[in-house]
C-alpha positions as a Markdown table, in Angstrom:
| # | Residue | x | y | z |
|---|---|---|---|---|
| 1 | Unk | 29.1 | 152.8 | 118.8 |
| 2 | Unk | 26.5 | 153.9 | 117.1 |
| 3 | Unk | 25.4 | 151.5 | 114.5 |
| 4 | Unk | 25.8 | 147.3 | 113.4 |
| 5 | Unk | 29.4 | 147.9 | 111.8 |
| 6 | Unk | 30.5 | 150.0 | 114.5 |
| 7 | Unk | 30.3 | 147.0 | 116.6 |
| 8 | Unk | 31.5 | 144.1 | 114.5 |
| 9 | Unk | 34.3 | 146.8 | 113.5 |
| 10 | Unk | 35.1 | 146.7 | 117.5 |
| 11 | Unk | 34.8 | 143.0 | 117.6 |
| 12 | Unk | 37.5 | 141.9 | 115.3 |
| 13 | Unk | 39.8 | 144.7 | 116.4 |
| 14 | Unk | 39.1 | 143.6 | 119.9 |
| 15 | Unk | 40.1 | 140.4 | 119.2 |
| 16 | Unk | 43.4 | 138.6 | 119.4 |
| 17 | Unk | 43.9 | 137.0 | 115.9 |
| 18 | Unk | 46.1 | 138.5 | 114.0 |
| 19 | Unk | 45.1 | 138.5 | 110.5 |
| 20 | Unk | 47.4 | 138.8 | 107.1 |
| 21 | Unk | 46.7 | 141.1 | 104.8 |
| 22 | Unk | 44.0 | 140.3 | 102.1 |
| 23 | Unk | 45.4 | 138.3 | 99.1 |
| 24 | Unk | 48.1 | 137.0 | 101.1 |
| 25 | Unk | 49.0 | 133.5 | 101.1 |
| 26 | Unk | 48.5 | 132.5 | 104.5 |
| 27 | Unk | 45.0 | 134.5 | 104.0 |
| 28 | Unk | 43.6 | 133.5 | 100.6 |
| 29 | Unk | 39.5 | 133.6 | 101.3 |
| 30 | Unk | 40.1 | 130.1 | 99.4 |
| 31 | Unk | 41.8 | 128.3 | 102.3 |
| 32 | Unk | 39.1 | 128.5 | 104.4 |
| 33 | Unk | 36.8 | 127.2 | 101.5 |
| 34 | Unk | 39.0 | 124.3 | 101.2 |
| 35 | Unk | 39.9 | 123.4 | 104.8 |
| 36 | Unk | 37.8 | 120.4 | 105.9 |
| 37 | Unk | 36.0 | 119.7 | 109.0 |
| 38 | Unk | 37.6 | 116.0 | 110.2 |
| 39 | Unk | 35.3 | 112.9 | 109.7 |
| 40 | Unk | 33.0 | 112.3 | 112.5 |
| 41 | Unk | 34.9 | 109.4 | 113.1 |
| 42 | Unk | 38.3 | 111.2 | 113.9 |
| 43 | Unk | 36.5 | 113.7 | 115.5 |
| 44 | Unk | 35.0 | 111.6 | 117.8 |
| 45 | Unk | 38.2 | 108.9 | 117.8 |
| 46 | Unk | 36.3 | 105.9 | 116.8 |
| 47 | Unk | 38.5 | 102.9 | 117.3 |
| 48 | Unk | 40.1 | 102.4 | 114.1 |
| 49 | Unk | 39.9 | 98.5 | 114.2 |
| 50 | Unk | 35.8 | 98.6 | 113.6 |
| 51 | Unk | 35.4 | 97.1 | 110.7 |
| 52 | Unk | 35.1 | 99.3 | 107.2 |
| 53 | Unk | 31.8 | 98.4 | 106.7 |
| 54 | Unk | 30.6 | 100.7 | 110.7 |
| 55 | Unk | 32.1 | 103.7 | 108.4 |
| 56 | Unk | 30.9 | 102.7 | 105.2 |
| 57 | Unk | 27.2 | 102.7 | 106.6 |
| 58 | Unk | 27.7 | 105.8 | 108.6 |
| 59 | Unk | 29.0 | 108.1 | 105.6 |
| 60 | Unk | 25.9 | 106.4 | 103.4 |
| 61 | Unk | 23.5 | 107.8 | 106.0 |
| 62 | Unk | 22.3 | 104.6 | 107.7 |
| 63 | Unk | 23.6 | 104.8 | 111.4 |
| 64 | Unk | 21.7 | 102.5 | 113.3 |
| 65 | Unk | 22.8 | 99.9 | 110.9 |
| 66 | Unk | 26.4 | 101.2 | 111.7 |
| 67 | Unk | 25.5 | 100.5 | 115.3 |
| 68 | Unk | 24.5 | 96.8 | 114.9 |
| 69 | Unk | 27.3 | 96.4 | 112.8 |
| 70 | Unk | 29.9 | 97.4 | 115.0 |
| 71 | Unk | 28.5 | 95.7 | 118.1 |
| 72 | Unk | 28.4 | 92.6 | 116.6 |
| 73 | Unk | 32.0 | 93.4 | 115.9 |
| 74 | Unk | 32.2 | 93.5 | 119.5 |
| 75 | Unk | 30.2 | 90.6 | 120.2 |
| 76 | Unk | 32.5 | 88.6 | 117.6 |
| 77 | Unk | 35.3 | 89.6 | 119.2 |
| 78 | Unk | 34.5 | 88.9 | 122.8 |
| 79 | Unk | 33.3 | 85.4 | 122.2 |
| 80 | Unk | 37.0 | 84.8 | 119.8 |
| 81 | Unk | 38.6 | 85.7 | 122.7 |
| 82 | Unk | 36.9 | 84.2 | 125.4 |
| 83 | Unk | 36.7 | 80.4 | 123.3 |
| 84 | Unk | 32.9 | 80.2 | 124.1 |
| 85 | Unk | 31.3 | 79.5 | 121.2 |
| 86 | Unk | 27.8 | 78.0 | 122.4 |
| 87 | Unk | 27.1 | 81.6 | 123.8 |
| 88 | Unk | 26.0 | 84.4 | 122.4 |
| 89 | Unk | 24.7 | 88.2 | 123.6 |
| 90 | Unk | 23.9 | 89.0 | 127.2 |
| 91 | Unk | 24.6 | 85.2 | 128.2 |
| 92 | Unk | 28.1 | 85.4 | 126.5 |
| 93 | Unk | 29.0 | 88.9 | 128.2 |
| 94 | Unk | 28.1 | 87.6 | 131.7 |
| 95 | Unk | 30.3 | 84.3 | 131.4 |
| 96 | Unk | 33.0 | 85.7 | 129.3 |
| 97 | Unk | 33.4 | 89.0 | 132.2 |
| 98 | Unk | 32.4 | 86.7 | 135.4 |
| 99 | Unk | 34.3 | 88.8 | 138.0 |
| 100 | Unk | 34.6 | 85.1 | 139.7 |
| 101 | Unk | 35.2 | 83.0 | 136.4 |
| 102 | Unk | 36.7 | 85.0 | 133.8 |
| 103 | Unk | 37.4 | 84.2 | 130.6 |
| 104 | Unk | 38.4 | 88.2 | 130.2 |
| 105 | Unk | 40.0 | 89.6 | 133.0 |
| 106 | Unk | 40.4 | 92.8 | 132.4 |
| 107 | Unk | 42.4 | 93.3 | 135.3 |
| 108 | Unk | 44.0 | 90.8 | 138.1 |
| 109 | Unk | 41.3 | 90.5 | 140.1 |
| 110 | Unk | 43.3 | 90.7 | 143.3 |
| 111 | Unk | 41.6 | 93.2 | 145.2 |
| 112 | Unk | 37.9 | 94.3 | 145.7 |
| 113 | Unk | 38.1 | 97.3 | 143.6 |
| 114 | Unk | 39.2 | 94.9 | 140.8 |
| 115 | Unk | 36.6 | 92.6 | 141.6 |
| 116 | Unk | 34.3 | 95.9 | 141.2 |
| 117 | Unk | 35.6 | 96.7 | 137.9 |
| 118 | Unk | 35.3 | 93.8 | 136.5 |
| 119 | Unk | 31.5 | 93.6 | 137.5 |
| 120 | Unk | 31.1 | 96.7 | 136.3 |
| 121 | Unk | 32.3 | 95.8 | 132.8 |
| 122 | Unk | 30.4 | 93.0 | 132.9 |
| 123 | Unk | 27.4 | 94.9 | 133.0 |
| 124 | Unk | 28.3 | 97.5 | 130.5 |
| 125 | Unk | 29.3 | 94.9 | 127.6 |
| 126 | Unk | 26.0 | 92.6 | 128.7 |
| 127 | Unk | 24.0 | 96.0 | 128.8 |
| 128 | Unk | 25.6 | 97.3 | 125.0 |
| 129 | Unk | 24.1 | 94.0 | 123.6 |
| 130 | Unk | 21.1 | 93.8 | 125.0 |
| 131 | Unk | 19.8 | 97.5 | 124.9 |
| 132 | Unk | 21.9 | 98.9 | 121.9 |
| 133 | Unk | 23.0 | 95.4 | 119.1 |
| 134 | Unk | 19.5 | 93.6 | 120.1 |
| 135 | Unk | 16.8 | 96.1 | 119.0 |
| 136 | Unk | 19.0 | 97.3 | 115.7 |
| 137 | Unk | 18.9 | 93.2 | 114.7 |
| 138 | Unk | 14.9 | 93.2 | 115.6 |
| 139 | Unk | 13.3 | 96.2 | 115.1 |
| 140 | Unk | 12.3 | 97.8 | 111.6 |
| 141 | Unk | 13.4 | 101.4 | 112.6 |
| 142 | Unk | 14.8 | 102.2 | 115.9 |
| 143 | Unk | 15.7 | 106.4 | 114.5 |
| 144 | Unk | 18.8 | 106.5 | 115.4 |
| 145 | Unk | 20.0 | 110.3 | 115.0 |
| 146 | Unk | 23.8 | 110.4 | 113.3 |
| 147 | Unk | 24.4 | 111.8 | 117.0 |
| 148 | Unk | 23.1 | 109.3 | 118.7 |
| 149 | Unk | 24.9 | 106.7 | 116.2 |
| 150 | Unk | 28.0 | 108.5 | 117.0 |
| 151 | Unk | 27.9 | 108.1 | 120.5 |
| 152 | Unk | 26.8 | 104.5 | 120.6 |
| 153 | Unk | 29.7 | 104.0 | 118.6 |
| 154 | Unk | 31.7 | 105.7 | 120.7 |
| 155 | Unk | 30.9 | 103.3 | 123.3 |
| 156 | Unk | 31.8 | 100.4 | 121.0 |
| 157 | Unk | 35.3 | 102.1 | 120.8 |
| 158 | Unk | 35.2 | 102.6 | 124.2 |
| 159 | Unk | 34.9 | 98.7 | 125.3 |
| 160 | Unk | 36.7 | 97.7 | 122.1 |
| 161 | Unk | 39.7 | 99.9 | 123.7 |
| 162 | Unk | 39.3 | 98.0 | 127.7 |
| 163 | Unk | 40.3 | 95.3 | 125.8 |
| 164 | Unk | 43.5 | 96.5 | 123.9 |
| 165 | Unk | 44.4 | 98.3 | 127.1 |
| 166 | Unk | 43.5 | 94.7 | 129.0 |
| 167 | Unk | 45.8 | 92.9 | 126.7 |
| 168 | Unk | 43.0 | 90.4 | 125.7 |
| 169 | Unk | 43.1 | 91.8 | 121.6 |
């Protein structure tokens, strides 16, 4: 090979796709203008029952907003379903998960390793509130990267969906 074209001419030929001939239907150079990349959202299967508003903030370019949103979506939830309506935040994730007191079981807390999952959640939904909802609802600008924002929200989606799968929603 003795030049750049040489090369990229062995590339595509050493590939496996076949390709249609130019002008073609199945390869107008349009298709691949017009095929879209799926929403973050789908890409990243964001639990569909966040409220329009997590999306809504997201598309307009303000993510950490998108964050608080949908964890207090979560914390809305948890304390609807658990009845404990004095509580609120870490104290509400910690009495509504109590491996020994549930108001959530997410499981039937009949052996240790239920016992340890339940803990465990406990932890993760007090943790979410207190590290990721508190400083969005008290700090100016916590810089939030539409990564990052993503993959917060992907947590929320995450504990949103130990619920649904717990029966509690």
């Amino acid at each position: 090979m003795s030049g750049p074209l040489d090369w990229f001419e062995h590339f595509v030929r050493s590939t496996s796709v076949e390709l249609a001939p130019y002008g073609s239907a199945s390869h107008d150079p349009a298709d691949s203008l017009n095929q879209e990349e799926p929403h973050p959202f789908e890409a990243r299967n964001i639990h569909p029952d966040l409220p329009k508003k997590v999306r809504d903030l997201f598309d307009d370019g303000y993510g950490e907003q998108s964050v608080f949103e949908a964890f207090k979506f979560i914390e809305k939830e948890v304390k609807r379903i658990s009845k404990l309506q004095n509580k609120t935040g870490y104290a509400l994730m910690m009495d509504a998960f109590n491996e020994t007191n549930a108001k959530i079981k997410l499981n039937r807390l009949t052996t240790e390793s239920e016992f340890d999952e339940q803990r465990g959640y406990k932890s993760i939904f007090a943790g979410a509130v207190a590290g990721i909802r508190n400083p969005r609802g008290h700090e100016i600008d916590i810089g939030d990267t539409p990564d990052e924002a993503l993959d917060y929200l992907a947590l929320a989606s995450l504990l949103l969906r130990r619920l649904d799968a717990a029966g509690a929603r």
